[in-house]
PQR file with spaces between the fields and no chain letter, atoms N, CA, C, O and H, PARSE charges and radii, in Angstrom:
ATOM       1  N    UNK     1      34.336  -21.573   -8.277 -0.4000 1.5000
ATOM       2  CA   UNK     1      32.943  -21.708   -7.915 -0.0000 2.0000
ATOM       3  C    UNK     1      32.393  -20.338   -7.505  0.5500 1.7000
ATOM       4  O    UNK     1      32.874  -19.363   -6.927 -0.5500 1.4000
ATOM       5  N    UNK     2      31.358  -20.601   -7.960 -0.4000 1.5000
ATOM       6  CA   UNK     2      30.817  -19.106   -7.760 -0.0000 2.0000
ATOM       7  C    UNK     2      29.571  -18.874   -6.439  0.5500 1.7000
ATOM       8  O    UNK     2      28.533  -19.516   -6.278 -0.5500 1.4000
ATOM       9  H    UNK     2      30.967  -21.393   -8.430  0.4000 1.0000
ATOM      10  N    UNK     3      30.142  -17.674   -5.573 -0.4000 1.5000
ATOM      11  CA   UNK     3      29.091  -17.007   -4.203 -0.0000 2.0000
ATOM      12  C    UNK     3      27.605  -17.114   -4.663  0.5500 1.7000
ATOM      13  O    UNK     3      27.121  -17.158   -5.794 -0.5500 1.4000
ATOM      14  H    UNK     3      30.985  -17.152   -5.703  0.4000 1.0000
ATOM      15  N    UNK     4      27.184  -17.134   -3.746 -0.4000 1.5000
ATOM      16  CA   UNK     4      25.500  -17.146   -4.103 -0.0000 2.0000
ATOM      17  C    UNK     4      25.579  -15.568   -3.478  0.5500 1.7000
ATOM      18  O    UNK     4      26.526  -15.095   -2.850 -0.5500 1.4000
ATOM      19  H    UNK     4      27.577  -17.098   -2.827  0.4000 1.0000
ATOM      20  N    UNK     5      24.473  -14.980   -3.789 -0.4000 1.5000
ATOM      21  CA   UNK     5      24.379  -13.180   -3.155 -0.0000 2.0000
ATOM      22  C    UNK     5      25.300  -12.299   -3.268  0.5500 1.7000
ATOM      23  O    UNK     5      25.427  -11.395   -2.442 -0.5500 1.4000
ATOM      24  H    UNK     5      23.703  -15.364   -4.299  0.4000 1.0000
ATOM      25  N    UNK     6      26.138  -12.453   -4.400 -0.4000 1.5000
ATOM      26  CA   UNK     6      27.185  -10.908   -4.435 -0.0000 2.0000
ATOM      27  C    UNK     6      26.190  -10.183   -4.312  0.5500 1.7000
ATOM      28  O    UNK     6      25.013  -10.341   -3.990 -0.5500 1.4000
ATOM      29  H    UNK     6      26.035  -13.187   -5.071  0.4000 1.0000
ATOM      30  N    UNK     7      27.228   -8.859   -4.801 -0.4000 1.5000
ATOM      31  CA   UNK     7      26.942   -8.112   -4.660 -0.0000 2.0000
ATOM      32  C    UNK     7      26.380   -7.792   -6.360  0.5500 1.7000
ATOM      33  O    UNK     7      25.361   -7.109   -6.459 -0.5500 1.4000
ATOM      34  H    UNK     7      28.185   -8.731   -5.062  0.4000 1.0000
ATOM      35  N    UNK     8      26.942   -8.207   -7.438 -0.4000 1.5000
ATOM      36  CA   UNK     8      26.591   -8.034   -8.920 -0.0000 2.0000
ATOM      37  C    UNK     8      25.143   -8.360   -8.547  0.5500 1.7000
ATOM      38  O    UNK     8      24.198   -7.582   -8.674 -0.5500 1.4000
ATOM      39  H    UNK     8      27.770   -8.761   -7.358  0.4000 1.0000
ATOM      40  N    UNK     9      25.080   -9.838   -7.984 -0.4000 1.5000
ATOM      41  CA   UNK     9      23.441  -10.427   -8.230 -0.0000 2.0000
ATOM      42  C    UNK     9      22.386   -9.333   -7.168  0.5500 1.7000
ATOM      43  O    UNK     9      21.171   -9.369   -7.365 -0.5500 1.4000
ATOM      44  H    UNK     9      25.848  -10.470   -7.881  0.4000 1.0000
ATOM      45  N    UNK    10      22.849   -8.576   -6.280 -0.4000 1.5000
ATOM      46  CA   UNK    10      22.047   -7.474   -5.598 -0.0000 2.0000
ATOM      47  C    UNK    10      21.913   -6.757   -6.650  0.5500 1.7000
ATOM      48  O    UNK    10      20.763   -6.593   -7.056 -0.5500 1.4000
ATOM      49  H    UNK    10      23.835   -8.547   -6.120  0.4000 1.0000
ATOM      50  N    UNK    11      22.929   -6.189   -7.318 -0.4000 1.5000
ATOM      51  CA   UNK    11      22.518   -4.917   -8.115 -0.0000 2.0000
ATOM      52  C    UNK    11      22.088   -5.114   -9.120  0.5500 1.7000
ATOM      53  O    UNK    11      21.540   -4.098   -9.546 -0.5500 1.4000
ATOM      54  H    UNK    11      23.863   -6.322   -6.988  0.4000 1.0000
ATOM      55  N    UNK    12      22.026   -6.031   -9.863 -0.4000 1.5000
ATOM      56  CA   UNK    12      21.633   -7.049  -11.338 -0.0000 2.0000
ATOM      57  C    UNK    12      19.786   -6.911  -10.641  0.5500 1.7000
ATOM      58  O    UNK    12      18.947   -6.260  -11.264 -0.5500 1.4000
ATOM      59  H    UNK    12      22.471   -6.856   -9.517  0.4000 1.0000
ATOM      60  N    UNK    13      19.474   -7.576   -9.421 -0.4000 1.5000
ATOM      61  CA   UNK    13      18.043   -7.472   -9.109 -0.0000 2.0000
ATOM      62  C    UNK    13      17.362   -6.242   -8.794  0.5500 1.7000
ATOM      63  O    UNK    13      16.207   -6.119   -9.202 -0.5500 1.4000
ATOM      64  H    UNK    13      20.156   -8.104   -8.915  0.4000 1.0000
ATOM      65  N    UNK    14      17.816   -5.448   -8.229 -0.4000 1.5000
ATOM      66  CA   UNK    14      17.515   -3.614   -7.867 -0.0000 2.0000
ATOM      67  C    UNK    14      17.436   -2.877   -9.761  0.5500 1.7000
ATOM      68  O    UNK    14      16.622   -1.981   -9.985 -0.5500 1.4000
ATOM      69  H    UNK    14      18.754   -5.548   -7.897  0.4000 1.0000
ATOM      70  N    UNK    15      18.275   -3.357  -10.813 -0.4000 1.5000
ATOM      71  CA   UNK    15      17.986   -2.890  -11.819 -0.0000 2.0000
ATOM      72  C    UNK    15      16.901   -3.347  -12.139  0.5500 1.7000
ATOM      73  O    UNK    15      16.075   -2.483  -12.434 -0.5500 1.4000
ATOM      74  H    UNK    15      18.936   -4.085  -10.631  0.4000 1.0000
ATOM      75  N    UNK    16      16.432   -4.789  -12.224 -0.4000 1.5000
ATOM      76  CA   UNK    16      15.071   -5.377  -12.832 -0.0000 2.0000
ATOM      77  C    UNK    16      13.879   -5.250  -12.228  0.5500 1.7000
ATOM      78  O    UNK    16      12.808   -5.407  -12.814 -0.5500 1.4000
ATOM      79  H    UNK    16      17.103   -5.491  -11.984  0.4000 1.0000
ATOM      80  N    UNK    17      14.066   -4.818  -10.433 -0.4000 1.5000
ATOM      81  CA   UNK    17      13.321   -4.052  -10.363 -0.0000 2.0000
ATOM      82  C    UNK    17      12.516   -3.140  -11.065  0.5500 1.7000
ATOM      83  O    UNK    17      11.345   -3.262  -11.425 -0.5500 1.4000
ATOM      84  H    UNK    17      14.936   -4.691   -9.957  0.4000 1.0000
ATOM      85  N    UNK    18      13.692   -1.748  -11.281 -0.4000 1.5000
ATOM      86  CA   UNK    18      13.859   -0.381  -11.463 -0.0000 2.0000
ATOM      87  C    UNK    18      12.884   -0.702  -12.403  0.5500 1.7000
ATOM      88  O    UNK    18      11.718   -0.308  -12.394 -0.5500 1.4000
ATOM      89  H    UNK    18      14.643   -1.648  -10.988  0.4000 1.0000
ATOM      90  N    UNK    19      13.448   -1.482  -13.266 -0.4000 1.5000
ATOM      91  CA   UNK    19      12.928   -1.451  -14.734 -0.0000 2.0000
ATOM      92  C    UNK    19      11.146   -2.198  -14.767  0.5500 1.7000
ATOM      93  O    UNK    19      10.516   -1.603  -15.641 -0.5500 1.4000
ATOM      94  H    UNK    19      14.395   -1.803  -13.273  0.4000 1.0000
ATOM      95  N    UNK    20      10.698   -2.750  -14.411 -0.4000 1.5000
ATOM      96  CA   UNK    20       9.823   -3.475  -13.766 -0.0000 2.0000
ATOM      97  C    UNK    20       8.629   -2.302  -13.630  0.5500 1.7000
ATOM      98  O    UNK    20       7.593   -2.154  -14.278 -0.5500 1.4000
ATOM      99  H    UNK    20      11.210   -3.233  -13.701  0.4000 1.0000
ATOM     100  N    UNK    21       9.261   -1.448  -12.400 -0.4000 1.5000
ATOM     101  CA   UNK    21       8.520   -0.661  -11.878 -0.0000 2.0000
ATOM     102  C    UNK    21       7.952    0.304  -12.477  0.5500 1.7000
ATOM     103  O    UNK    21       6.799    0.671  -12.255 -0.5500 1.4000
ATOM     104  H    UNK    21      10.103   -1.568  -11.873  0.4000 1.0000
ATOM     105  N    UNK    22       8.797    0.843  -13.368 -0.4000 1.5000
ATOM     106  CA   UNK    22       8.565    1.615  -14.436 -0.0000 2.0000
ATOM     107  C    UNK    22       7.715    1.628  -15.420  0.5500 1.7000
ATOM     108  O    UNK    22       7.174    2.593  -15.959 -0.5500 1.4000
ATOM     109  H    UNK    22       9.735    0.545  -13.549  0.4000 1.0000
ATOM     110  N    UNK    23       7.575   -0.033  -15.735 -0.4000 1.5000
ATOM     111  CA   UNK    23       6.476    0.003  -17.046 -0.0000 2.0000
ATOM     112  C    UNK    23       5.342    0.427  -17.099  0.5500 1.7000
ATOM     113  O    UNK    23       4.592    0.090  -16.182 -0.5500 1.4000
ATOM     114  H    UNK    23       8.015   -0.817  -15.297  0.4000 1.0000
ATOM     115  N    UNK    24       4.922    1.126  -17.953 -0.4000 1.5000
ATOM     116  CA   UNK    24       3.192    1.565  -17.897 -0.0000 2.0000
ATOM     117  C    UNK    24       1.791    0.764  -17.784  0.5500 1.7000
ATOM     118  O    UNK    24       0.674    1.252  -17.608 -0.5500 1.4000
ATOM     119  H    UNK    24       5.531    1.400  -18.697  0.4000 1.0000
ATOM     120  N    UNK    25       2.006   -0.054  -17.873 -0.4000 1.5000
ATOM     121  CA   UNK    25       1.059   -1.125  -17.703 -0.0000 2.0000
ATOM     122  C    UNK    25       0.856   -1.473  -15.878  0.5500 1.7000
ATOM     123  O    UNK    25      -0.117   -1.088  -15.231 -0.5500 1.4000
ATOM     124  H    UNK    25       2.913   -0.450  -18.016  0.4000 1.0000
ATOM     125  N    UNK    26       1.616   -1.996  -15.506 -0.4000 1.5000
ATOM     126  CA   UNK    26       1.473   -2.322  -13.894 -0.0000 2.0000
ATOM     127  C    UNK    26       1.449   -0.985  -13.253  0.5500 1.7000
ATOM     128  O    UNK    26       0.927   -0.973  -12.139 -0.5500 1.4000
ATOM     129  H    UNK    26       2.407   -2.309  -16.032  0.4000 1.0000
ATOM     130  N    UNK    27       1.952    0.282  -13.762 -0.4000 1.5000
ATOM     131  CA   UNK    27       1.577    1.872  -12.829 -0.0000 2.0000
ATOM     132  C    UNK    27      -0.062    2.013  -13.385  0.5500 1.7000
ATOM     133  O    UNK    27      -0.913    2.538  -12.667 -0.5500 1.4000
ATOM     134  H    UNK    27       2.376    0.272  -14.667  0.4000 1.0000
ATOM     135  N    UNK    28      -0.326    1.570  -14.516 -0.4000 1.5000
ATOM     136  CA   UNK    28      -1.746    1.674  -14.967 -0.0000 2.0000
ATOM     137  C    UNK    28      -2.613    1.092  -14.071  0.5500 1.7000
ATOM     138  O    UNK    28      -3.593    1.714  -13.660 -0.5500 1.4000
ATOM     139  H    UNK    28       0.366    1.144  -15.099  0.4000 1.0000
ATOM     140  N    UNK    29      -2.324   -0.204  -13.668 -0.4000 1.5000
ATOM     141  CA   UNK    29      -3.210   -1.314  -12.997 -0.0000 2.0000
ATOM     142  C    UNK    29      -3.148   -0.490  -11.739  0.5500 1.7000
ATOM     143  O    UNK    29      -4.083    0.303  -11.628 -0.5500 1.4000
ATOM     144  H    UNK    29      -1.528   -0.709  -14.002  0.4000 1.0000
ATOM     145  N    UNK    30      -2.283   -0.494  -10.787 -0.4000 1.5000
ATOM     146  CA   UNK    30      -1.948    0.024   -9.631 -0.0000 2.0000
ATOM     147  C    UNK    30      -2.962    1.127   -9.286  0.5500 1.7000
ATOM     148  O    UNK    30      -3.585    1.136   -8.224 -0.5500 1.4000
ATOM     149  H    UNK    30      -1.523   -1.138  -10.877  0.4000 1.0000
ATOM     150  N    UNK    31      -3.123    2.300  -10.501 -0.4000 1.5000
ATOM     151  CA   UNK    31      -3.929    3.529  -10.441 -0.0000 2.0000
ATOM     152  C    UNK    31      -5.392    3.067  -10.715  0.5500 1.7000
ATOM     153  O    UNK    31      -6.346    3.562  -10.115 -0.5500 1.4000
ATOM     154  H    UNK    31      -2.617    2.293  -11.363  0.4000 1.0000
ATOM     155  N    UNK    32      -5.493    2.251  -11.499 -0.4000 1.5000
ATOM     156  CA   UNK    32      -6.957    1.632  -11.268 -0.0000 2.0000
ATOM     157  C    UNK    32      -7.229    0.968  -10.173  0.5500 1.7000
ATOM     158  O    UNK    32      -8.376    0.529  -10.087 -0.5500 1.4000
ATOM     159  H    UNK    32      -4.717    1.848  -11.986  0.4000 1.0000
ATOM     160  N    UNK    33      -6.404    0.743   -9.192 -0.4000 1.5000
ATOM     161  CA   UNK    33      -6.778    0.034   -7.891 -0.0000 2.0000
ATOM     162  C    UNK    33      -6.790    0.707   -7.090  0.5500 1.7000
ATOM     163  O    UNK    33      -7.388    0.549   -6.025 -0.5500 1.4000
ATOM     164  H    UNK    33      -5.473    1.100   -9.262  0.4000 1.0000
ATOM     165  N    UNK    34      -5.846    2.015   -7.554 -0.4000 1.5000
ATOM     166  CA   UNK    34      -6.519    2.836   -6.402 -0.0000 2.0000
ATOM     167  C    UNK    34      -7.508    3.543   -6.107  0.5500 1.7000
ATOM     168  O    UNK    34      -8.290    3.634   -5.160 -0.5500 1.4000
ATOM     169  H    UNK    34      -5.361    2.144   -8.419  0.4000 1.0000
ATOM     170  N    UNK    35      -7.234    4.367   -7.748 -0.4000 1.5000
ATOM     171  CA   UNK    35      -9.012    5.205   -7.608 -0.0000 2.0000
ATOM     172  C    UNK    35     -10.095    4.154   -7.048  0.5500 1.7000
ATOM     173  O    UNK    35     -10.901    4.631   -6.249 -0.5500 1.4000
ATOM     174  H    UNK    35      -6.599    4.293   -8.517  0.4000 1.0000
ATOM     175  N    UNK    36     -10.230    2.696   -7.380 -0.4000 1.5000
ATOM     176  CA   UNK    36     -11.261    2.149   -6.945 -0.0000 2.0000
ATOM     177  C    UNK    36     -10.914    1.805   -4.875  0.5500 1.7000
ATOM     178  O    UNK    36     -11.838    1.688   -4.071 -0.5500 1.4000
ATOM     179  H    UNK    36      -9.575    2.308   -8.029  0.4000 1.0000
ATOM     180  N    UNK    37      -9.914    1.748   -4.622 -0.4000 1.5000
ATOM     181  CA   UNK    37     -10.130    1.176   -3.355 -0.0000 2.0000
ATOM     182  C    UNK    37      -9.810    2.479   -2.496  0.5500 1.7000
ATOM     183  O    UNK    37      -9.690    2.264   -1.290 -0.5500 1.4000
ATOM     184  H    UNK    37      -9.163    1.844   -5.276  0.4000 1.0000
ATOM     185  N    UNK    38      -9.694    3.442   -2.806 -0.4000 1.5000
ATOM     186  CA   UNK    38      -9.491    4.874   -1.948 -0.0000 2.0000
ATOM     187  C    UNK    38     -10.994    5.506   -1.431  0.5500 1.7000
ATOM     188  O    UNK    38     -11.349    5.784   -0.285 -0.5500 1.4000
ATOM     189  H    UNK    38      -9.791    3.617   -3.786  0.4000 1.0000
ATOM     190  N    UNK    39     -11.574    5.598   -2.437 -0.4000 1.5000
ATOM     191  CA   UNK    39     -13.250    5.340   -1.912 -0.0000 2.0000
ATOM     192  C    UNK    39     -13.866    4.925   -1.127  0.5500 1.7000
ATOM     193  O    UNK    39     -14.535    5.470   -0.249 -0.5500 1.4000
ATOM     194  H    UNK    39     -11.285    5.372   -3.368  0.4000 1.0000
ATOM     195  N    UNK    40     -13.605    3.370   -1.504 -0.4000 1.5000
ATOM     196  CA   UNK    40     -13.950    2.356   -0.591 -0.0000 2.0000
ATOM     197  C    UNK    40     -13.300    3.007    0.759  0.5500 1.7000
ATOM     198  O    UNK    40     -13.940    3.644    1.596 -0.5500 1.4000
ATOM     199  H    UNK    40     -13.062    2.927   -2.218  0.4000 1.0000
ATOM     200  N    UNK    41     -11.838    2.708    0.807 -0.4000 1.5000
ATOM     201  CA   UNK    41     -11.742    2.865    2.623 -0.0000 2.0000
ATOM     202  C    UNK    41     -12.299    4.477    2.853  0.5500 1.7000
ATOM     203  O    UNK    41     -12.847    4.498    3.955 -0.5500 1.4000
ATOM     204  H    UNK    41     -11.318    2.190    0.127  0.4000 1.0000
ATOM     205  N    UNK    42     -12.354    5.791    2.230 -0.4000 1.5000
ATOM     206  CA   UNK    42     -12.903    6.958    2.990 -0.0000 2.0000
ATOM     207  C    UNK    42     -14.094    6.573    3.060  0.5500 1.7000
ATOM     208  O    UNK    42     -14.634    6.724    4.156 -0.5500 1.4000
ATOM     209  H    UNK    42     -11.909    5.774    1.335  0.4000 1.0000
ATOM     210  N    UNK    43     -14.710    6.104    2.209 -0.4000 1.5000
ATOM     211  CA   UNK    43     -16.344    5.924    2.664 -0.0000 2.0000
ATOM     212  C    UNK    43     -16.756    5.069    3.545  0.5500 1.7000
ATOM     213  O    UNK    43     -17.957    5.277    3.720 -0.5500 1.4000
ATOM     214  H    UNK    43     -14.271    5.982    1.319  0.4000 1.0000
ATOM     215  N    UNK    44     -16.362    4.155    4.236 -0.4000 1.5000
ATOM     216  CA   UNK    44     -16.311    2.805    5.611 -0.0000 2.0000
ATOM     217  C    UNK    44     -15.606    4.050    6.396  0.5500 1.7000
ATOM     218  O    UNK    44     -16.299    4.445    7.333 -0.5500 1.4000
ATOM     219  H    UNK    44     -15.387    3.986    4.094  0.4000 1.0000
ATOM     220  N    UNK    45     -14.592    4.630    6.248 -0.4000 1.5000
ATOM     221  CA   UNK    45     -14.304    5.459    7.344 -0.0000 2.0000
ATOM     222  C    UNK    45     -15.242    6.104    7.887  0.5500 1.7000
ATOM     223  O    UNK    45     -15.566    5.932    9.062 -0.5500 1.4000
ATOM     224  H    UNK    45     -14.029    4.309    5.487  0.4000 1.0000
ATOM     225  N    UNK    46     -15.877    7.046    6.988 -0.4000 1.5000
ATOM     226  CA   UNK    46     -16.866    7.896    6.865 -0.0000 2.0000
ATOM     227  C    UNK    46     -18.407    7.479    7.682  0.5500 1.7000
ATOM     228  O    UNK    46     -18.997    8.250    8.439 -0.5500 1.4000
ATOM     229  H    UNK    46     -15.614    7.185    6.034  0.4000 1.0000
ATOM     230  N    UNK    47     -18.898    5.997    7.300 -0.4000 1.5000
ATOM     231  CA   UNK    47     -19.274    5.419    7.733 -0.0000 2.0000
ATOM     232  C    UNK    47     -19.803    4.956    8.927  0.5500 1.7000
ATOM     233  O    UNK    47     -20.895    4.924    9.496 -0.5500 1.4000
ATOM     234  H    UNK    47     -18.419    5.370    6.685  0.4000 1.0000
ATOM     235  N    UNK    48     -18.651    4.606    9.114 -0.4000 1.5000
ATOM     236  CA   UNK    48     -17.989    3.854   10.864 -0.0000 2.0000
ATOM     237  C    UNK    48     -18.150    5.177   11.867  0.5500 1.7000
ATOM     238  O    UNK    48     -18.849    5.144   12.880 -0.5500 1.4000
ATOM     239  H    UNK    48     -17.765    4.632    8.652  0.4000 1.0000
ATOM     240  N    UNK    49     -17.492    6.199   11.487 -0.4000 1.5000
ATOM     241  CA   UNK    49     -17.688    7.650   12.271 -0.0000 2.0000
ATOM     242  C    UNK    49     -19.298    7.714   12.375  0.5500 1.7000
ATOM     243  O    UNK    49     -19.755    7.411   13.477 -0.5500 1.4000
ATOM     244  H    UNK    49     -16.924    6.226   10.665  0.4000 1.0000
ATOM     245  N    UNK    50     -19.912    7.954   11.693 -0.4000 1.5000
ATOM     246  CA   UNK    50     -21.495    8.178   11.756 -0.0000 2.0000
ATOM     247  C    UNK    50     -22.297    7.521   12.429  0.5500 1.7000
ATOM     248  O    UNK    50     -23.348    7.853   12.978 -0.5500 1.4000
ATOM     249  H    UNK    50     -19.541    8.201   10.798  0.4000 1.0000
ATOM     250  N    UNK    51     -21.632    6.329   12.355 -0.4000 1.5000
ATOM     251  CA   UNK    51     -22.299    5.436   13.284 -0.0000 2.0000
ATOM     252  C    UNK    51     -22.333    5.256   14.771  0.5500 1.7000
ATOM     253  O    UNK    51     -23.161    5.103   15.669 -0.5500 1.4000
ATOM     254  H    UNK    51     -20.779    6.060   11.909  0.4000 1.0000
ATOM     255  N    UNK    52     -20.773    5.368   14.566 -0.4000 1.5000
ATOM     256  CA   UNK    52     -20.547    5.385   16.060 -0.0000 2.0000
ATOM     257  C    UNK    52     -20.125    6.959   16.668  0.5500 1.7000
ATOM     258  O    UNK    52     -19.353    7.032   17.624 -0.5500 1.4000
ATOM     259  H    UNK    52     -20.100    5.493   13.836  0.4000 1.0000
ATOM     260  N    UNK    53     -20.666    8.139   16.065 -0.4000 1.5000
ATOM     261  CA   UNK    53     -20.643    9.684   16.821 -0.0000 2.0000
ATOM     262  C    UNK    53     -21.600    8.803   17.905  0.5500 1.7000
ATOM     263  O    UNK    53     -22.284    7.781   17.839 -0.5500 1.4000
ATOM     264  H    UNK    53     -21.292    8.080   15.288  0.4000 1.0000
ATOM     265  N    UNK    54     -21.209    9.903   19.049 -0.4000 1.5000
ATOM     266  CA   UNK    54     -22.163    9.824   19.989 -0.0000 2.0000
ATOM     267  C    UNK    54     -22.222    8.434   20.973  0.5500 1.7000
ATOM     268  O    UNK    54     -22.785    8.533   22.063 -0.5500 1.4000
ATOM     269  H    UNK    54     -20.654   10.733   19.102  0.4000 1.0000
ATOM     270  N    UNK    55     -21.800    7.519   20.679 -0.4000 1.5000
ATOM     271  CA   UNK    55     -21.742    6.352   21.612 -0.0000 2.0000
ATOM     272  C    UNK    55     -20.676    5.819   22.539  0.5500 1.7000
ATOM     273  O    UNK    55     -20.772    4.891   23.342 -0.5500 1.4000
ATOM     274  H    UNK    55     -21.342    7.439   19.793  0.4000 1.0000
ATOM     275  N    UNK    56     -19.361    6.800   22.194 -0.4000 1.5000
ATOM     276  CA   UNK    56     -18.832    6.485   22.998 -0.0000 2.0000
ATOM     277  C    UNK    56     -18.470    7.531   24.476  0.5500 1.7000
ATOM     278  O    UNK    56     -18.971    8.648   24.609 -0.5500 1.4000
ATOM     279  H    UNK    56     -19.283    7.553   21.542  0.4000 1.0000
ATOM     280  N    UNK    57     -17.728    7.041   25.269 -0.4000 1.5000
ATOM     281  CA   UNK    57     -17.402    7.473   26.834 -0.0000 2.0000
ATOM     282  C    UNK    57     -16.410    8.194   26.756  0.5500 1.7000
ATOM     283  O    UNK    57     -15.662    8.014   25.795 -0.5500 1.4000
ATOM     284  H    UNK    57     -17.322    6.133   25.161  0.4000 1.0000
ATOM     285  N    UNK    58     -16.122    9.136   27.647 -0.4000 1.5000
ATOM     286  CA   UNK    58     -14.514    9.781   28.059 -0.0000 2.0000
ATOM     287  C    UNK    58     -14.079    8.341   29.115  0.5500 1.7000
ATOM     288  O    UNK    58     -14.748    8.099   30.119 -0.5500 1.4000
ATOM     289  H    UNK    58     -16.729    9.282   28.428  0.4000 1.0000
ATOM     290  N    UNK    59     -13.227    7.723   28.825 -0.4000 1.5000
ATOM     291  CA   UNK    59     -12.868    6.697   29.561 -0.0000 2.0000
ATOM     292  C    UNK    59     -12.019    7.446   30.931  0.5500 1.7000
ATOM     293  O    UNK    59     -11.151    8.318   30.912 -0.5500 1.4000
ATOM     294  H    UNK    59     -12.683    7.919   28.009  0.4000 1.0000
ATOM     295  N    UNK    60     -12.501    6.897   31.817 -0.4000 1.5000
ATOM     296  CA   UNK    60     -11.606    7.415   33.633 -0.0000 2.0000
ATOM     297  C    UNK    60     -10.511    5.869   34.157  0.5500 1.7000
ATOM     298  O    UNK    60     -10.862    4.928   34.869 -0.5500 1.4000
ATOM     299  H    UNK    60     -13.207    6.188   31.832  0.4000 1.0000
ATOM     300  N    UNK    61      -9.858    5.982   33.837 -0.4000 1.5000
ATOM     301  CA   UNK    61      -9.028    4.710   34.344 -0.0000 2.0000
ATOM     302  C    UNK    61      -7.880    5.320   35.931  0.5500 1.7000
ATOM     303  O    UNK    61      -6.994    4.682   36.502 -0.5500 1.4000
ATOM     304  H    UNK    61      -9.573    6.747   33.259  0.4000 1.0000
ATOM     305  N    UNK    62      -8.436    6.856   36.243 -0.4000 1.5000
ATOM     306  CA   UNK    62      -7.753    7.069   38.111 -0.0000 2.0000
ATOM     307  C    UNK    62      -8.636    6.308   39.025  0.5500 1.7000
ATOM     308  O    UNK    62      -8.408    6.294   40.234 -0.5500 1.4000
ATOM     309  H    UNK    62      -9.155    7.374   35.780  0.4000 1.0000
């Protein structure tokens, strides 16, 4: 009878990974999600700063 989780079936899954990760298609998608969502968060960063320069306190908690 055969173990559930060798060690073959670890390294059998870390290859299909590997291989997975690699393909050009999902690194394609990935880079289209980023150029689009890297924007997005610097510009809400960008944003959020502008808005809130100037409103806040030096906090004293002695």
């Amino acid at each position: 009878m055969r173990q559930k989780g060798t060690l073959m079936d670890v390294v059998m899954l870390v290859r299909m990974q590997t291989r997975l990760a690699n393909s050009p298609k999902p690194l394609r998608i990935a880079l289209i999600g980023d150029c689009v969502a890297l924007p997005i968060i610097i510009g809400y960063i960008g944003f959020s700063y502008r808005v809130f320069r100037g409103k806040t306190i030096e906090l004293d908690y002695a």
